[in-house]
C-alpha positions, 0 to 999 in steps of 0.5 A, spaced: 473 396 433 466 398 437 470 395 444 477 401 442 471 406 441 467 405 447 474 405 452 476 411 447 470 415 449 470 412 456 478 415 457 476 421 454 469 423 458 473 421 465 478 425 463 473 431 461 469 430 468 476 430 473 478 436 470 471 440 472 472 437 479 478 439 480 477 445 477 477 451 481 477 459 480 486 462 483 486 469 484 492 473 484 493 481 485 497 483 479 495 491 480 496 496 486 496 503 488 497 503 495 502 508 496 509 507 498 509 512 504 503 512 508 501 516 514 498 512 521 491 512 523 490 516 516 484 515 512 486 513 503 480 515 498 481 511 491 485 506 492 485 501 487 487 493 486 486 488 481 484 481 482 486 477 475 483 470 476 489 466 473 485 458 474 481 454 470 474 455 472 470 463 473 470 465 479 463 468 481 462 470 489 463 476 494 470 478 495 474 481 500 482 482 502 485 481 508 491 485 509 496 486 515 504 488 516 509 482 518 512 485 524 504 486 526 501 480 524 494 483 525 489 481 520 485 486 517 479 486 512 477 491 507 470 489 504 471 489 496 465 488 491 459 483 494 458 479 488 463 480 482 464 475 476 472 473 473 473 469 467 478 463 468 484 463 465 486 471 466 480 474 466 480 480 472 477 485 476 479 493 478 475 497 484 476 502 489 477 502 495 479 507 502 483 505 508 485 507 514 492 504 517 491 504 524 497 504 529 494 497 531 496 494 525 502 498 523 509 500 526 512 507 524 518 505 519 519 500 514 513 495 513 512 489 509 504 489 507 501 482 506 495 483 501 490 477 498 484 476 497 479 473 500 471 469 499 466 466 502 466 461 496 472 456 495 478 459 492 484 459 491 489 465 492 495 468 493 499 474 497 501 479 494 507 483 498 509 491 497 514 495 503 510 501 505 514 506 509 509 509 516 509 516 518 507 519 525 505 525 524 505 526 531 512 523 532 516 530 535 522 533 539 520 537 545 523 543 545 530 544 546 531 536 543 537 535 540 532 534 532 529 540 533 527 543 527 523 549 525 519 552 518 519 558 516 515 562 511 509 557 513 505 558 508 508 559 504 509 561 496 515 558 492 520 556 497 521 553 504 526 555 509 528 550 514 532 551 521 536 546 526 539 546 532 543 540 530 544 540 523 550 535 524 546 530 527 541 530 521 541 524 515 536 526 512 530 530 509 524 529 505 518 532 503 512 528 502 505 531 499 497 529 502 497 522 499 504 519 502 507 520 496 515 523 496 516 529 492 523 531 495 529 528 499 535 530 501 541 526 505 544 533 509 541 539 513 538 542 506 536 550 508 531 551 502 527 547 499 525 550 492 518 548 491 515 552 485 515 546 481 509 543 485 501 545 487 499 548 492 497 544 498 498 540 505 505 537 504 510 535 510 517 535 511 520 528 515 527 530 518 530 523 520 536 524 525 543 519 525 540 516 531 534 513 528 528 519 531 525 523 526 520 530 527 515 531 522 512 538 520 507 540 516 507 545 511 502 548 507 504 552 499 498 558 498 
């Protein structure tokens, strides 16, 4: 009897230890406000992300994330909290970033955006993935291109007036405010744009032509 308690306790105290060795902290990104639409070489203040821990040890350490777009591949780091502490088994921490994405590391246009965390501690961790789409706001037409387009009424008060030189070659325009957020779209030439319903501010009209090329301008409601 002694002898099936003695292996019994044995098993289980094993047991016990392999599975503190083999425990380790597995983050995951499960919250994001990195914005649909962003502008290059444009600084973003207050950006957020939250890193649950879904392993089965805390994690303790410094944490960082690396990000890059797929079609660049360059990696870049963005400096997260220098000590920060997460339960095992879904606990999670938020904080506040600012970041700049520079034309090095992102195309114009659609982008699939590679985030994950990363430490100096041993840590498991996934990518979390999300599209953004990249504007140039130094992409334009010369004048007399055949995607000229002109705004005006800048400043203006409650409604924009827009003009092209070849408003059949138009597929699309969109207006997006200061944060790279998309307000309006509209799938034709439109030539006002009522825009009572929003605040006062720096927005930008994206006029996409069916060739591909696209002419920014930017706008300001008093």
């Amino acid at each position: 009897m002694r002898k099936i308690l003695f292996i019994s306790f044995s098993v289980c105290f094993l047991f016990l230890f392999s599975q503190n060795i083999f425990a380790q902290p597995h983050l995951r990104i499960t919250a994001t406000t990195l914005p649909d639409t962003a502008y290059l070489d444009t600084m973003y203040t207050n950006l957020s992300i939250t890193i649950t821990n879904i392993g089965d040890s805390t994690f303790a350490g410094d944490l960082s994330l690396f990000i890059k777009s797929s079609s660049v591949g360059i990696v870049d780091t963005v400096l997260l909290n220098s000590t920060v502490t997460i339960n095992f088994l879904s606990g999670s921490v938020t904080d506040t970033f600012e970041y700049n994405f520079r034309t090095a590391h992102f195309d114009g246009g659609d982008n699939i955006v590679v985030v994950w965390p990363v430490s100096s501690q041993s840590v498991m961790a996934d990518t979390f993935n999300t599209t953004i789409h990249f504007l140039n706001t130094g992409i334009s037409e010369p004048n007399g291109g055949t995607l000229a387009l002109n705004v005006y009424m800048n400043p203006f008060t409650q409604t924009a007036y827009l003009s092209y030189k070849l408003p059949d070659e138009v597929e699309q325009v969109r207006i997006f405010n200061s944060l790279g957020k998309e307000v309006f779209r509209f799938k034709d030439a439109v030539k006002t744009i009522d825009m009572s319903s929003l605040g006062y501010g720096i927005y930008f009209i994206e006029m996409k032509g069916k060739k591909g090329r696209s002419v920014i301008k930017k706008i300001l409601k008093l």
